[in-house]
PDB file of N, CA, C and O in Angstrom:
ATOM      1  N   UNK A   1     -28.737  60.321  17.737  1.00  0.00           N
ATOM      2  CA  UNK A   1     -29.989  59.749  18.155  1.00  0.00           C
ATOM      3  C   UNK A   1     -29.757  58.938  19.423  1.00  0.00           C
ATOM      4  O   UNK A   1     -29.012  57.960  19.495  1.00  0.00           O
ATOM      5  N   UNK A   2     -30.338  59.354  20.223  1.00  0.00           N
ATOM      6  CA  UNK A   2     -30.671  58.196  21.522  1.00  0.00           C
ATOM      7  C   UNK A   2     -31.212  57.368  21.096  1.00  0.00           C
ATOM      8  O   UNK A   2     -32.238  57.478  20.424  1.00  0.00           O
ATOM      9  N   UNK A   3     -30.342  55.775  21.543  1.00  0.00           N
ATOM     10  CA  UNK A   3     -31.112  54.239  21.853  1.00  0.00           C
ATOM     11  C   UNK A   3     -31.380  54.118  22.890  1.00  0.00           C
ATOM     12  O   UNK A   3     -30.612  54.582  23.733  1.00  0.00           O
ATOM     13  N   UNK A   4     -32.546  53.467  23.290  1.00  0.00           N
ATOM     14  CA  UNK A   4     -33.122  52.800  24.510  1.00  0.00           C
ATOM     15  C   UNK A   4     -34.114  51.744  24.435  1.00  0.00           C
ATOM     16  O   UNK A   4     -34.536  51.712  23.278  1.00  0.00           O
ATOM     17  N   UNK A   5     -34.616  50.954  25.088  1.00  0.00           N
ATOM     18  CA  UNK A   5     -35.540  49.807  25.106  1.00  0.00           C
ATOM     19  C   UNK A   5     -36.501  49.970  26.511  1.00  0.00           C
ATOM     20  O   UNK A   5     -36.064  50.263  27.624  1.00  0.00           O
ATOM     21  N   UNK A   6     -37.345  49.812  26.304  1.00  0.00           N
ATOM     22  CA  UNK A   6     -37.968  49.601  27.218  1.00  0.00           C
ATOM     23  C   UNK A   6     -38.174  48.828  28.588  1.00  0.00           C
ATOM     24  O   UNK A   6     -38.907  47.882  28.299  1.00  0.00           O
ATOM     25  N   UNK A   7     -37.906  48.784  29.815  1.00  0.00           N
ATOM     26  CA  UNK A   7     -38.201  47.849  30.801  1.00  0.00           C
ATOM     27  C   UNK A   7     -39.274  47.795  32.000  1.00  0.00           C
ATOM     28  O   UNK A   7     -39.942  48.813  32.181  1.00  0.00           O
ATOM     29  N   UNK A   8     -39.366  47.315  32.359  1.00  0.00           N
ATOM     30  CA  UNK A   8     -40.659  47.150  33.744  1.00  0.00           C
ATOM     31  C   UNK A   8     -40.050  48.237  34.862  1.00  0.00           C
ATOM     32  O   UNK A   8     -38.995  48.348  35.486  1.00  0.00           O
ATOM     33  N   UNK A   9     -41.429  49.045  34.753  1.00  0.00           N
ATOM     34  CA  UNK A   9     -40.726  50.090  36.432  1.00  0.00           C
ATOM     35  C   UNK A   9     -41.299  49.770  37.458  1.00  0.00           C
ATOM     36  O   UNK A   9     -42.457  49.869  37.866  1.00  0.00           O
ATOM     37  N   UNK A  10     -40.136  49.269  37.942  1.00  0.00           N
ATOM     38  CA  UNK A  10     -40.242  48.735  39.586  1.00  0.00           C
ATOM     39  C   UNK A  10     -40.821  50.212  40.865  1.00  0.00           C
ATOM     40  O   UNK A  10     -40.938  50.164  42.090  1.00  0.00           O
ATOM     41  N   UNK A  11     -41.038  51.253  39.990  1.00  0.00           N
ATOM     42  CA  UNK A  11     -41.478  52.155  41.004  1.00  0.00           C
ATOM     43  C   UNK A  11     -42.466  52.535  41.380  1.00  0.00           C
ATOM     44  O   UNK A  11     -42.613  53.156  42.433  1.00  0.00           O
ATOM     45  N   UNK A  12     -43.732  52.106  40.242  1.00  0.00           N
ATOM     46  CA  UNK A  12     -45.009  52.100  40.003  1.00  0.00           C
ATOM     47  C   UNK A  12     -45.404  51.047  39.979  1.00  0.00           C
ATOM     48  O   UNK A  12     -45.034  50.182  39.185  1.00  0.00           O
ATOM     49  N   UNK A  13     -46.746  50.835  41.384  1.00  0.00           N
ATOM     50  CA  UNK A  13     -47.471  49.546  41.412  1.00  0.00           C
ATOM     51  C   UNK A  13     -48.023  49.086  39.907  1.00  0.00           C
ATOM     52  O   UNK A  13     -48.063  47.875  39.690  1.00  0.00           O
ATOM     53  N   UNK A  14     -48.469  50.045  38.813  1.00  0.00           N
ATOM     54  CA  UNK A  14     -48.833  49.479  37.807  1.00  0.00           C
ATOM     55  C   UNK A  14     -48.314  48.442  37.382  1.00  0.00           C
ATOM     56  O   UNK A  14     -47.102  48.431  37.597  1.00  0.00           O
ATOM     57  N   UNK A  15     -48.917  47.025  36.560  1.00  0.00           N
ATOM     58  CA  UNK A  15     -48.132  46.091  36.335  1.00  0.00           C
ATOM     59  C   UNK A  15     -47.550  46.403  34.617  1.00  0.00           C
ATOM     60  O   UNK A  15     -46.682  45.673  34.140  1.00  0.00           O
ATOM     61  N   UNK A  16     -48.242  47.734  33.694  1.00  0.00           N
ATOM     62  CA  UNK A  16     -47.631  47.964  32.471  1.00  0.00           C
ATOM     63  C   UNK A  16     -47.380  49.037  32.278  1.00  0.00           C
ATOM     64  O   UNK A  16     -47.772  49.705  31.321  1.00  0.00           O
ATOM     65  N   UNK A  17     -46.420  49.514  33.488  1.00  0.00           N
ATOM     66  CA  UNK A  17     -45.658  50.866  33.347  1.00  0.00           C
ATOM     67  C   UNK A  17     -43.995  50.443  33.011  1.00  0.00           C
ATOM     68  O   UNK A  17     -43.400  49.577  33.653  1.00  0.00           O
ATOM     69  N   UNK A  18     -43.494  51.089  32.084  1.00  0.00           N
ATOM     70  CA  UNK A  18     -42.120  50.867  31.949  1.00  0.00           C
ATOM     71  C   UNK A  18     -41.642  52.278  31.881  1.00  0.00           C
ATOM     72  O   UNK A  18     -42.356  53.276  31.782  1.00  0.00           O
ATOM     73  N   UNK A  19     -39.814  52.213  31.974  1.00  0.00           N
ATOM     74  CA  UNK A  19     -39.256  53.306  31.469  1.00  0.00           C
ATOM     75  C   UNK A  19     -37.994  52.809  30.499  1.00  0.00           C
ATOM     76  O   UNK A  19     -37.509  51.720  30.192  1.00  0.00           O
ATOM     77  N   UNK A  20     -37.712  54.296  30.165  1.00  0.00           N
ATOM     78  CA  UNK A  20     -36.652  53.633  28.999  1.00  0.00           C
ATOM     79  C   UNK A  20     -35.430  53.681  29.749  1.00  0.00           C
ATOM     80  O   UNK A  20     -34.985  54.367  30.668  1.00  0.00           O
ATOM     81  N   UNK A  21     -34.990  52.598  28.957  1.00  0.00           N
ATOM     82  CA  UNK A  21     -33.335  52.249  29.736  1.00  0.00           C
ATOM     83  C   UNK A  21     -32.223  52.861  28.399  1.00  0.00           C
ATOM     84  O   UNK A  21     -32.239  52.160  27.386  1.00  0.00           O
ATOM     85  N   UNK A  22     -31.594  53.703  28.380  1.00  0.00           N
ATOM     86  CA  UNK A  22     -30.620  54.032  27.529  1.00  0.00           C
ATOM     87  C   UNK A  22     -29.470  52.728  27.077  1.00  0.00           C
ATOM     88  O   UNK A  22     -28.790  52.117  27.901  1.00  0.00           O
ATOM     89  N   UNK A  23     -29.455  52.560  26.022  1.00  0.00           N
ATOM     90  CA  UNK A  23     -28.334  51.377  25.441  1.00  0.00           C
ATOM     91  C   UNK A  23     -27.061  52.408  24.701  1.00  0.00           C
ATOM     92  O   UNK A  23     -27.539  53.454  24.259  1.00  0.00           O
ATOM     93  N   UNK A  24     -25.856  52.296  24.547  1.00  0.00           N
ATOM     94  CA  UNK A  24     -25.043  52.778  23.882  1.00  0.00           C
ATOM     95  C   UNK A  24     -24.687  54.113  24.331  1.00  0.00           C
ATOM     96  O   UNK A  24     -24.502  54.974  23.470  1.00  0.00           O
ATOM     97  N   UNK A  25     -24.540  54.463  25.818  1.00  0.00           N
ATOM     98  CA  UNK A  25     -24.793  55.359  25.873  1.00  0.00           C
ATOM     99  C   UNK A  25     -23.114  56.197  25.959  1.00  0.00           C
ATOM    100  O   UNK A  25     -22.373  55.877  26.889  1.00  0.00           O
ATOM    101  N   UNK A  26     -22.729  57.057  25.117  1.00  0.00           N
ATOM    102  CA  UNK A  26     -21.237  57.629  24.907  1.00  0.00           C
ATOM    103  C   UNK A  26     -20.934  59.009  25.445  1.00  0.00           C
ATOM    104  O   UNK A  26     -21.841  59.765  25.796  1.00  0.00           O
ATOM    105  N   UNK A  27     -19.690  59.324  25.507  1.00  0.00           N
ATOM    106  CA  UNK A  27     -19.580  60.651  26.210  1.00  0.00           C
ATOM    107  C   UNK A  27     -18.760  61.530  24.820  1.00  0.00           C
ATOM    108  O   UNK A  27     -18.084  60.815  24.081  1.00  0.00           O
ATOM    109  N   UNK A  28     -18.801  62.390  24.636  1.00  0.00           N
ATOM    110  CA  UNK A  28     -18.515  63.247  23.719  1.00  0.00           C
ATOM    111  C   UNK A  28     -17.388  64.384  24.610  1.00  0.00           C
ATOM    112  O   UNK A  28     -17.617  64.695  25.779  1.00  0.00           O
ATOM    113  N   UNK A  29     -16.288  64.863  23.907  1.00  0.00           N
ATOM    114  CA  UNK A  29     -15.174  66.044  24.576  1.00  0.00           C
ATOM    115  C   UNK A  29     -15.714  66.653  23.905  1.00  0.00           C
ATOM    116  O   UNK A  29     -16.575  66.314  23.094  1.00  0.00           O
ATOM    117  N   UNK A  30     -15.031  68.311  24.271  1.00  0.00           N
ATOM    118  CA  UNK A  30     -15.071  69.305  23.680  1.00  0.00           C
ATOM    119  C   UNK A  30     -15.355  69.839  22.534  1.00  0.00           C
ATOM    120  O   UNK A  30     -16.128  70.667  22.055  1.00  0.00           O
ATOM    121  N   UNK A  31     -14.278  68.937  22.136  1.00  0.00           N
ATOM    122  CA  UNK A  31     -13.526  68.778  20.909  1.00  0.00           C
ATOM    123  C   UNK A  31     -14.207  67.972  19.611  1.00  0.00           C
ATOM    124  O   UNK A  31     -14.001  68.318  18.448  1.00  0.00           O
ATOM    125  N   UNK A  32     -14.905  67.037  19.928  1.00  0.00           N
ATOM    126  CA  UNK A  32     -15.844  66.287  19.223  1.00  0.00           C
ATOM    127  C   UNK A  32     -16.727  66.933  19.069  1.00  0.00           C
ATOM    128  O   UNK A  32     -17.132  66.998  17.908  1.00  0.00           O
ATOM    129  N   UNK A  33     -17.589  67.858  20.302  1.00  0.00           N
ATOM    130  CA  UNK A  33     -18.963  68.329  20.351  1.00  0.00           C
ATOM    131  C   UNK A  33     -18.841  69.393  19.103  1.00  0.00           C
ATOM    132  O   UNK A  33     -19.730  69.410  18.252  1.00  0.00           O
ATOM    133  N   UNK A  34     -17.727  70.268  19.020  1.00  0.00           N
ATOM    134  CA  UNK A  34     -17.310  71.501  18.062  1.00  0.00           C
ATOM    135  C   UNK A  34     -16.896  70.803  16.739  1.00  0.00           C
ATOM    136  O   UNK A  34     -16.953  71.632  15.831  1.00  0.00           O
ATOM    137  N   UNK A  35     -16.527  69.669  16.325  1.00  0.00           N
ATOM    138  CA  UNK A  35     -16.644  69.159  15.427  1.00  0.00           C
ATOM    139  C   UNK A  35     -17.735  68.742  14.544  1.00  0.00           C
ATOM    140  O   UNK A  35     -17.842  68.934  13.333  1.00  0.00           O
ATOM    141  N   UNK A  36     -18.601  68.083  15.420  1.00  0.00           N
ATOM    142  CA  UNK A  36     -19.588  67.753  15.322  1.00  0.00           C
ATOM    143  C   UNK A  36     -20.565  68.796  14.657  1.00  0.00           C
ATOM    144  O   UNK A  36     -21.383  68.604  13.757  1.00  0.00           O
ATOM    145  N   UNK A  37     -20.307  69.775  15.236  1.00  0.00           N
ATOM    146  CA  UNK A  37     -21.568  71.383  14.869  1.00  0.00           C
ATOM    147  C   UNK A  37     -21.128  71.956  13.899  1.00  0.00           C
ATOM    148  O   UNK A  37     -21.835  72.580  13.107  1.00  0.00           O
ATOM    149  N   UNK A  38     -19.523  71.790  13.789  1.00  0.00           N
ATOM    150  CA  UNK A  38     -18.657  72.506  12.202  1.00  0.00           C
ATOM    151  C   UNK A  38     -19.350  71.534  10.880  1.00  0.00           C
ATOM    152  O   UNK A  38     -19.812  71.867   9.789  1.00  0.00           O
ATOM    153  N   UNK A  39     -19.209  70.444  11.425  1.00  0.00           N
ATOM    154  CA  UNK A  39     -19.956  69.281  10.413  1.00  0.00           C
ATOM    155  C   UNK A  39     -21.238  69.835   9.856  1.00  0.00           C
ATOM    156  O   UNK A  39     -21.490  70.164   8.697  1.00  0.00           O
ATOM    157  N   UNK A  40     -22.188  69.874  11.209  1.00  0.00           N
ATOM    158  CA  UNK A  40     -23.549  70.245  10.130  1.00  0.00           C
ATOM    159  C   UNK A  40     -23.905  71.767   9.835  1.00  0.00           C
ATOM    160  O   UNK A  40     -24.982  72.322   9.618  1.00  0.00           O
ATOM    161  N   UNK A  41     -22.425  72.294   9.919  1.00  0.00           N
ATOM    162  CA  UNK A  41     -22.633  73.619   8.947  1.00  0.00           C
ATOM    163  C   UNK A  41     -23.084  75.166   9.832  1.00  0.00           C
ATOM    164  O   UNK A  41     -23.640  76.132   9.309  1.00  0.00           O
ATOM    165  N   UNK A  42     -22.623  75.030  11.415  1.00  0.00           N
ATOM    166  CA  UNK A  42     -22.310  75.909  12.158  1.00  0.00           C
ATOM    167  C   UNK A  42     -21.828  76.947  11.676  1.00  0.00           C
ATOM    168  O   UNK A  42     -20.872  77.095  10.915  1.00  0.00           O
ATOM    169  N   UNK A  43     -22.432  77.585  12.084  1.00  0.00           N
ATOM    170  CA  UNK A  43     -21.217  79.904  11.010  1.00  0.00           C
ATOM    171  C   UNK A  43     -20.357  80.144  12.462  1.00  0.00           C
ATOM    172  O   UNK A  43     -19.656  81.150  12.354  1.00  0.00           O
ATOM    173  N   UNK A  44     -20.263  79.678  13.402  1.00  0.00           N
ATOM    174  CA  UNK A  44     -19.164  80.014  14.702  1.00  0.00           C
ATOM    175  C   UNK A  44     -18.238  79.105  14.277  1.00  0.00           C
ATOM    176  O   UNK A  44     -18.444  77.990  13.798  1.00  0.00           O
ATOM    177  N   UNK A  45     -16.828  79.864  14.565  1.00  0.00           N
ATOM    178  CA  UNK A  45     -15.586  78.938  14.500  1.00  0.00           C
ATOM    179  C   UNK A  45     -15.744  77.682  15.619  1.00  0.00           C
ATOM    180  O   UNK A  45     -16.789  77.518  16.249  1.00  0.00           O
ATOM    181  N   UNK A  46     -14.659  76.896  15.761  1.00  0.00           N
ATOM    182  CA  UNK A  46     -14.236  76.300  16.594  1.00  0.00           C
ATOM    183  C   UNK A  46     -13.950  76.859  17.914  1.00  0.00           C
ATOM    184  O   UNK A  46     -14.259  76.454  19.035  1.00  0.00           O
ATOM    185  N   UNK A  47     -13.146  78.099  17.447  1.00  0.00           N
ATOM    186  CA  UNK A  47     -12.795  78.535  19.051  1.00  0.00           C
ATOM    187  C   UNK A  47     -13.857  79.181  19.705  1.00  0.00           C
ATOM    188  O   UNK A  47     -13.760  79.472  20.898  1.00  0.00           O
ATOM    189  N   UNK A  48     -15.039  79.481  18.928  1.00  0.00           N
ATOM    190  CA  UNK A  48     -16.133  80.356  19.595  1.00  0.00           C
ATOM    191  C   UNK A  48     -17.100  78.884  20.723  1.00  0.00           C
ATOM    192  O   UNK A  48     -17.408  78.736  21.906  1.00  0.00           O
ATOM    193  N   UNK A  49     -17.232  78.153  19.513  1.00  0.00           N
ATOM    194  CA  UNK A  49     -18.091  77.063  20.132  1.00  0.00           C
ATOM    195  C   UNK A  49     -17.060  76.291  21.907  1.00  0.00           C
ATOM    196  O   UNK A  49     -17.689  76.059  22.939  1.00  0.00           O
ATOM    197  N   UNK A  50     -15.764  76.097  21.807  1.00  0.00           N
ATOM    198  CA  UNK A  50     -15.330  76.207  22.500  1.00  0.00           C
ATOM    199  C   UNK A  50     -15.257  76.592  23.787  1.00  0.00           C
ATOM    200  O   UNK A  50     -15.091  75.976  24.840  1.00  0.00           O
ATOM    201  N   UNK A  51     -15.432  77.870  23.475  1.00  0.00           N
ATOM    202  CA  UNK A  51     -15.135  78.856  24.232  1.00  0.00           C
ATOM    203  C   UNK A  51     -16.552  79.262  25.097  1.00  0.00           C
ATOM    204  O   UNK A  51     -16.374  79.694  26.236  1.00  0.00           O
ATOM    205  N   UNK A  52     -18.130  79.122  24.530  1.00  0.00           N
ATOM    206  CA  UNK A  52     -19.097  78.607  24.950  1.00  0.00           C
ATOM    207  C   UNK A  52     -19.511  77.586  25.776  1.00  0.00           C
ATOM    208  O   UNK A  52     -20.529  77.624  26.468  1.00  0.00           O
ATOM    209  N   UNK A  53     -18.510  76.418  25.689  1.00  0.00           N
ATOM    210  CA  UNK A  53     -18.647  75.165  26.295  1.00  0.00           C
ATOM    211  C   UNK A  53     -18.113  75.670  27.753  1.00  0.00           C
ATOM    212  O   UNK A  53     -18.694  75.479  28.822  1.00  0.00           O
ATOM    213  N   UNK A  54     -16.823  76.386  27.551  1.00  0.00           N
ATOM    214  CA  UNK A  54     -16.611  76.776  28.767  1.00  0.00           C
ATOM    215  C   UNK A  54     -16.865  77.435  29.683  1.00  0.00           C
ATOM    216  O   UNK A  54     -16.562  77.219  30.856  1.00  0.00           O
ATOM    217  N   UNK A  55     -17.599  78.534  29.133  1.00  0.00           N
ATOM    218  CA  UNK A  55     -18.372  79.228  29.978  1.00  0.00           C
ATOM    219  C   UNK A  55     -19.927  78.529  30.469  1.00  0.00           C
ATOM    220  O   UNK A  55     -20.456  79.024  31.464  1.00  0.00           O
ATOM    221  N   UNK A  56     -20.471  77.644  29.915  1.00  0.00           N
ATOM    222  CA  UNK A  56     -21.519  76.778  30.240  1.00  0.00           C
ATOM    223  C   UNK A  56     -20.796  75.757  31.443  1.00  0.00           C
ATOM    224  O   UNK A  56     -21.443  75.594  32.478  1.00  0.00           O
ATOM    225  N   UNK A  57     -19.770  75.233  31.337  1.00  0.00           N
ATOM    226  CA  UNK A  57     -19.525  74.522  32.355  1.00  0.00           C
ATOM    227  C   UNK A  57     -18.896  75.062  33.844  1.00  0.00           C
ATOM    228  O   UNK A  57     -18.294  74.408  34.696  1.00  0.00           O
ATOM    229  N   UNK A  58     -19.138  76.008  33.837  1.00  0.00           N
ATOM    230  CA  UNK A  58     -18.617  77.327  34.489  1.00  0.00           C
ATOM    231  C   UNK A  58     -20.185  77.643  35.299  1.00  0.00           C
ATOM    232  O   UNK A  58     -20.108  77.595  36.527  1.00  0.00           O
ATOM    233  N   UNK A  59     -20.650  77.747  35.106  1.00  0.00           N
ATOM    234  CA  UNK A  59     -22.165  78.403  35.660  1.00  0.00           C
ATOM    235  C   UNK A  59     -22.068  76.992  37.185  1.00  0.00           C
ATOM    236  O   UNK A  59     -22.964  76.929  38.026  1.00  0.00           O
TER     237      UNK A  59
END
């Protein structure tokens, strides 16, 4: 789940426009992300999900 809070946007003359500001915000490896998806019960191995990541970061 994304956290965020709300703050005043300095980009819009409106005086009750805000945007969200992200709090907690973490970086995840590979390795976590394929964990993560084995966890909630993914049917691709590890090395498939993997192996996806890499070709996505590839494009």
């Amino acid at each position: 789940m994304l956290e965020y809070h709300l703050v005043e946007n300095l980009l819009t003359p409106a005086p009750d426009d805000a945007m969200a500001q992200i709090v907690n915000l973490r970086t995840y490896t590979d390795e976590e992300i394929a964990e993560l998806m084995l966890k909630r019960g993914s049917l691709l191995t590890k090395a498939d999900i993997l192996a996806v990541l890499e070709v996505y970061r590839k494009l």
